[in-house]
C-alpha positions in Angstrom: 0.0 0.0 0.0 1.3 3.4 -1.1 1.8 6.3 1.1 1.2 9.6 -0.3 1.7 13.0 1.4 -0.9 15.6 2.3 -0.9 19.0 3.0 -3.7 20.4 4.8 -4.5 23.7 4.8 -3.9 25.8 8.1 -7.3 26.9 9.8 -7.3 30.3 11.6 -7.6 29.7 15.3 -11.2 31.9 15.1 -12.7 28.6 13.2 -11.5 25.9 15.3 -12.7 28.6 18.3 -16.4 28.7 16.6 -16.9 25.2 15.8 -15.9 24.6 19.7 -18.1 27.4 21.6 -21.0 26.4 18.9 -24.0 25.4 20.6 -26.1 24.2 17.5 -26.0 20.4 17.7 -26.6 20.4 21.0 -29.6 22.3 20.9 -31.0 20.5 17.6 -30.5 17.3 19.7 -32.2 18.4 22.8 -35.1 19.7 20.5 -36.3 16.5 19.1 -39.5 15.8 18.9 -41.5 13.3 20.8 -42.9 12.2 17.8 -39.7 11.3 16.2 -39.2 7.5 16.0 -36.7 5.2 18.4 -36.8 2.8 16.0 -33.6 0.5 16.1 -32.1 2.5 18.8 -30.3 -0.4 20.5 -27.2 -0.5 22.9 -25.4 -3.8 21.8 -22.7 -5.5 23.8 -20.1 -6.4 21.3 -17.3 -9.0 22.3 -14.4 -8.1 20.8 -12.4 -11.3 22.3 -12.5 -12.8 18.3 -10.0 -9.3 16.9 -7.6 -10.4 19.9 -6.9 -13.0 16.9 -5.1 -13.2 13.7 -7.8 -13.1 11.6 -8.7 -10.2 9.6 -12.4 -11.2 9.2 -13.2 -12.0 12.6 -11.7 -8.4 13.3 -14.1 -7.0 10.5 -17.0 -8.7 11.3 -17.2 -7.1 15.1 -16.4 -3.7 13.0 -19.6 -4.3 11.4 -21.1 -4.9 14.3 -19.9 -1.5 15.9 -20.8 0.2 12.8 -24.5 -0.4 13.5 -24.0 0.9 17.0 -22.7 3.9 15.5 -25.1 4.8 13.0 -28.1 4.1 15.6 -27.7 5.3 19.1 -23.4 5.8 19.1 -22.9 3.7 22.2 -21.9 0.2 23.2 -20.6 -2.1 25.5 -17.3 -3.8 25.1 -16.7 -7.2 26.8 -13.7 -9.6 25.9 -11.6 -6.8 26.1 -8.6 -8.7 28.3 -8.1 -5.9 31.1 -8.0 -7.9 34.4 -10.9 -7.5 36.7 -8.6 -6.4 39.5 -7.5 -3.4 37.7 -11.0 -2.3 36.6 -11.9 -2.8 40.7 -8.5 -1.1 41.7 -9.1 2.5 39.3 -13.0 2.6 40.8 -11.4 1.7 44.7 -8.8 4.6 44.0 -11.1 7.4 42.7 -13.4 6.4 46.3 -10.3 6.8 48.1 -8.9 10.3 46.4 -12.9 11.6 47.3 -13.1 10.4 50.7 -9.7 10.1 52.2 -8.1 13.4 51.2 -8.8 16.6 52.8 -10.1 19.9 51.2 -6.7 21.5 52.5 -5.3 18.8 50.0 -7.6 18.9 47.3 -7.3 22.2 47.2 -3.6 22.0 46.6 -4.6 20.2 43.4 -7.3 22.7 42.5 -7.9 23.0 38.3 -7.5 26.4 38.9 -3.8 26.2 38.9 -4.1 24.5 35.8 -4.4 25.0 32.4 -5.8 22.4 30.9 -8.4 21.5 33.8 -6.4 18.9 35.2 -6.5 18.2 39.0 -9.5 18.4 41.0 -12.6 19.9 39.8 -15.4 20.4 42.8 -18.8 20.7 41.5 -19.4 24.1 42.0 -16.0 25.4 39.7 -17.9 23.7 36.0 -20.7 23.2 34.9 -21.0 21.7 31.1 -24.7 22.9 30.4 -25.2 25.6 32.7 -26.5 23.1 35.0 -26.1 23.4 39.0 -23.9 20.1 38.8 -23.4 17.6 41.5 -20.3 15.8 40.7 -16.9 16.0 41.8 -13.7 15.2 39.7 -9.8 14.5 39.3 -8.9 15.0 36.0 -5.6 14.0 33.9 -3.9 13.3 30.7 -1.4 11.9 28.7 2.3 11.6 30.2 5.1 9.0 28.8 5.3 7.3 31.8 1.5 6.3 31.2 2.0 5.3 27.9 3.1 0.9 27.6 4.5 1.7 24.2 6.6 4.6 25.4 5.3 7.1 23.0 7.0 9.0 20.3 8.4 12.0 22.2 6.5 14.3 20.3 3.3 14.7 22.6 2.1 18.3 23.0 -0.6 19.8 25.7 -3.4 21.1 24.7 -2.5 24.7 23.5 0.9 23.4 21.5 3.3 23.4 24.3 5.3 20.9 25.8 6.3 19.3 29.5 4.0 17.2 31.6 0.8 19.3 32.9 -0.6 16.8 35.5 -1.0 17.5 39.4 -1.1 14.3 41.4 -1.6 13.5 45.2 1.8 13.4 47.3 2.6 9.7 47.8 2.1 10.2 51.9 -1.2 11.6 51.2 -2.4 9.0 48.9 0.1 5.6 48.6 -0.1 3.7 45.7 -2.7 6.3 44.1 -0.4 6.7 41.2 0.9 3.3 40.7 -2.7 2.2 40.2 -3.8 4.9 37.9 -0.5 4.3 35.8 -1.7 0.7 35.6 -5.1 1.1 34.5 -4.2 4.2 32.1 -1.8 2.0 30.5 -4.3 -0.7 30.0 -7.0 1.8 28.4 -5.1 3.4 26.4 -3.6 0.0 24.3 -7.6 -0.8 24.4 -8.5 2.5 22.5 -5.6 2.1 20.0 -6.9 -1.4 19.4 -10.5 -0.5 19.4 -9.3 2.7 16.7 -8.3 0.4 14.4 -12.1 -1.6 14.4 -13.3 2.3 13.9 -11.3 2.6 10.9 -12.2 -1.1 9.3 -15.7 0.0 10.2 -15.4 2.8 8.0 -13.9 0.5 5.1 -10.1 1.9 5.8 -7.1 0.8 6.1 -6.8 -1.5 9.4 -3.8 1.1 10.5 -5.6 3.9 9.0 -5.2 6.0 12.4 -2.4 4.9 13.9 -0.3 7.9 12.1 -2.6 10.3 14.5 -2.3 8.0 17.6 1.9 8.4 18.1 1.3 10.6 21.0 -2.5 10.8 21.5 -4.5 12.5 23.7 -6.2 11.0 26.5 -7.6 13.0 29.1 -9.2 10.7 32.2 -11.4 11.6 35.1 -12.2 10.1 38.2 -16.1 11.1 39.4 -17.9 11.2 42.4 -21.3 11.5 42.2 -23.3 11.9 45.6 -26.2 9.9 46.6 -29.6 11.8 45.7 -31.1 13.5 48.2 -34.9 12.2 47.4 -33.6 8.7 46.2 -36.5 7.3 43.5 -34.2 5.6 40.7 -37.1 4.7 38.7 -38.7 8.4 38.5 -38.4 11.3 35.6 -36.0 14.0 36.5 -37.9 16.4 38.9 -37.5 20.4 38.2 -36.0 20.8 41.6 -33.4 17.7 41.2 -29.6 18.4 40.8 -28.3 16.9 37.8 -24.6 15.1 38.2 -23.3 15.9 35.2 -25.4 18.1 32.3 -26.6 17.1 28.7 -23.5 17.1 26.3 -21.7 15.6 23.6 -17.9 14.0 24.0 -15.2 16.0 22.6 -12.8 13.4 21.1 -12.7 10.7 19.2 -14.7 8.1 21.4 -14.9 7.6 25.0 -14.4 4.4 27.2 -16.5 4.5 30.6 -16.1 2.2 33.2 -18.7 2.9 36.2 -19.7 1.2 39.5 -22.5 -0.7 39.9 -24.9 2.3 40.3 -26.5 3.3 37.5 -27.1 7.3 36.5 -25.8 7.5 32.7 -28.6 8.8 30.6 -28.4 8.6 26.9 -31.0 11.2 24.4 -32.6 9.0 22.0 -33.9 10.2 18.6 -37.8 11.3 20.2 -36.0 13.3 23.0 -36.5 10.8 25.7 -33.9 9.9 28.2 -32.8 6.2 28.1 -31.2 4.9 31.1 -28.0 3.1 30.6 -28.0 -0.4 32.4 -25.0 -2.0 33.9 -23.2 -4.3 32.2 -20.2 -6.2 34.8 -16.9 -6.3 33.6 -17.6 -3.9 30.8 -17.3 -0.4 28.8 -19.2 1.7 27.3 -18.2 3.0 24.4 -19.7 6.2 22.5 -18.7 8.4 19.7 -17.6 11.6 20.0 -17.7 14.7 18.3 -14.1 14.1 16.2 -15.7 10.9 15.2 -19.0 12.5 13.5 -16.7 15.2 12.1 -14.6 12.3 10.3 -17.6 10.7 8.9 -19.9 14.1 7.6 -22.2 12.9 10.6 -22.8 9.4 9.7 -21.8 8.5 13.1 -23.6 10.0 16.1 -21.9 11.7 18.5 -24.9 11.4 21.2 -26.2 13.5 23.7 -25.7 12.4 27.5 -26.3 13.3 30.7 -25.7 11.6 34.4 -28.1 11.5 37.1 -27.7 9.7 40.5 -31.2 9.4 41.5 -30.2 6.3 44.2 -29.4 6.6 47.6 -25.3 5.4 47.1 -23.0 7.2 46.1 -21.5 6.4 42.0 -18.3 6.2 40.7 -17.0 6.4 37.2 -13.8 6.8 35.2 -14.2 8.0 31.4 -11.4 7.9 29.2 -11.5 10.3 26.3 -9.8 9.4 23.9 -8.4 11.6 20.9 -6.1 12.0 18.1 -2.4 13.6 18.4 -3.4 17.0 20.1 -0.8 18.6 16.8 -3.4 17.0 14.1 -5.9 18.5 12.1 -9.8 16.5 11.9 -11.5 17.0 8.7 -14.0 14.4 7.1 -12.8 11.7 5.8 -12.8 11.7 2.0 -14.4 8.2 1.6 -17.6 9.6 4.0 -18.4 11.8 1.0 -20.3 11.3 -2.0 -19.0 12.6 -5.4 -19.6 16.5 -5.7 -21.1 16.4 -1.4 -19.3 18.9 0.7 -18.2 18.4 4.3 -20.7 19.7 6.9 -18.1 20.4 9.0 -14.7 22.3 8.6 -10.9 21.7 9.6 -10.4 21.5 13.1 -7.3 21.9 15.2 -7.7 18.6 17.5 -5.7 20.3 20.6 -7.4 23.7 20.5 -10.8 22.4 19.8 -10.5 20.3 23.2 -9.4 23.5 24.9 -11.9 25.4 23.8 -15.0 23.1 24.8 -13.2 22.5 28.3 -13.0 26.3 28.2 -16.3 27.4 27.9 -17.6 24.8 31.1 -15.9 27.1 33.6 -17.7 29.7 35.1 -16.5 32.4 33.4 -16.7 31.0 30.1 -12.8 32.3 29.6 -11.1 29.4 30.5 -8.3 28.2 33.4 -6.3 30.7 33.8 -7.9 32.6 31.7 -6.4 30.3 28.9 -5.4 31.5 25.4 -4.0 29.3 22.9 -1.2 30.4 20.6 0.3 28.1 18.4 3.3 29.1 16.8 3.5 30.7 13.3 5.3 27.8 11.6 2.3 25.9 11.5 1.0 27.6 8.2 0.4 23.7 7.0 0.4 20.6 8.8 1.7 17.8 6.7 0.7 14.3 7.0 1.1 10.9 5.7 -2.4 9.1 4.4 -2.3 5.1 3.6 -3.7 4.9 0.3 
């Protein structure tokens, strides 16, 4: 197979910034009517044990199946997938202990305030991504080399272009073995995405290694939540006006997220008629759901879906999400093969890094950002050249 070389056209920051701050999709979404049809909106558990093998058409027979999951409702589970059940228990054990055992003096130490990327501890009352008065409580990091089991390329960049690693961590004394256990469990997630990026791209009819050009140094940004027991517990009744959501209606930034979650249910997913479906547990599993870089690639064939989380039970959930993206350097355009002869892209060029940035941004309570965050890339990068499998 050939390799040819692209140049793609610098975008000005100001249209990476607008597509980011726009609230248009969101809005369309959470205006569907009740009328419109759920038809074949379906959640399917898809065992990818069979693409652990050699064969290329067992490997493209579970992309067709998460094909259909992505054109329907954009989620799925994902069993088989070969991370031990003692790390899944360990990550979810680690983000009760970071809530419970450390103190607010500490915490605050590790406030996203001193960051720029949002990284560190978020408390509900510093974000809120829908407006919403929002219940849960965070711990939010990224990408670092010593996270990554194939050692990276060197060449990983934060969000806004620069380099060095951006994450705030517990001391040791406050917190032993916090960080040996997230390193293991990052480590395992992220070879999981990379594997699970190349069914994406044989679901799309590419290349098997299609993305693996754009997954060198990839971004990954993981968050540990706490999500407080309801104060009227009724896990079985509609969203009341004077209930607190945990986390607001949004959409996924990335390329596609990996949630694991404790037993206790409160992810919410926006079907087609506007209704809220909520998202059963599935032990042992992920859920896996397109994101917005992922719709952008395919001109809105896949659905990046609305979602929301609401504890409405009496215990107190935990969940890890894993976002995972592209090299924070590359540029996300739609894919040539998601486009008919003479059909134009819905969607322009996007800076992956800076259209990150921007979304995490605008959930702050300002709207300007941590630190009041501006990103300047430097002038060199008039073009971005990259090399396409052909």
């Amino acid at each position: 197979m050939a390799a040819a070389t692209v140049r793609v056209p610098h975008q000005p920051d100001s249209i990476t910034k607008q597509e980011a701050r726009s609230t248009a999709y969101l809005e369309s979404r959470l205006a569907a009517r009740a009328t419109a049809t759920d038809e074949g909106f379906v959640i399917p558990v898809v065992d990818i044990s069979p693409t652990l093998s050699s064969s290329l058409a067992d490997r493209q027979a579970v992309a067709a199946q998460i094909r259909t999951a992505c054109t329907t409702s954009g989620f799925f589970y994902v069993t088989g997938h070969g991370i031990p059940a003692t790390t899944l228990s360990s990550i979810l054990h680690q983000a009760k202990r970071f809530f419970s055992e450390l103190s607010k003096e500490q915490k605050e130490t590790l406030h996203i305030k001193r960051s720029k990327y949002g990284y560190g501890w978020e408390p509900s009352e510093y974000t809120s991504i829908a407006g919403d008065v929002e219940t849960k409580e965070g711990f939010n990091f990224g990408y670092e080399g010593a996270l990554d089991r194939s050692g990276g390329d060197g060449k990983y960049r934060n969000l806004d272009g620069s380099v060095g690693n951006a994450n705030m961590w517990p001391a040791e004394e406050d917190l032993p073995g916090f960080y040996t256990s997230v390193k293991e469990y990052y480590g395992a997630v992220l070879d999981l995405a990379r594997h699970l990026f190349r069914l994406f791209a044989l679901s799309l009819d590419l290349p098997e290694d299609y993305f693996d050009r754009l997954t060198t140094h990839p971004g990954g940004i993981a968050r540990l939540l706490f999500y407080p027991p309801s104060k009227t517990p009724s896990p079985t009744a509609s969203l009341s006006a004077e209930e607190q959501i945990g986390l607001g209606a949004h959409s996924d930034y990335e390329c596609f997220t990996l949630l694991l979650s404790s037993s206790i249910p409160g992810l919410e997913i926006l079907k087609p008629s506007g209704n809220w479906h909520r998202v059963s547990y599935v032990s042992g599993s992920f859920i896996v759901n397109v994101a917005d870089f992922l719709m952008r690639w395919t001109n809105g064939v896949y659905k990046s879906t609305v979602h929301r989380v609401v504890n409405k039970t009496s215990e107190a959930r935990y969940s890890v999400p894993f976002f995972f993206s592209v090299n924070y350097d590359a540029v996300v355009e739609t894919l040539p093969t998601c486009l008919a002869d003479g059909e134009k892209s819905r969607y322009p060029p996007i800076r992956a890094g800076e259209y990150i940035l921007e979304r995490l941004n605008a959930t702050t309570k300002d709207g300007k950002g941590y630190f009041g965050n501006e990103v300047v890339f430097p002038e060199d990068r008039k073009e971005q050249e990259s090399t396409v499998g052909t």
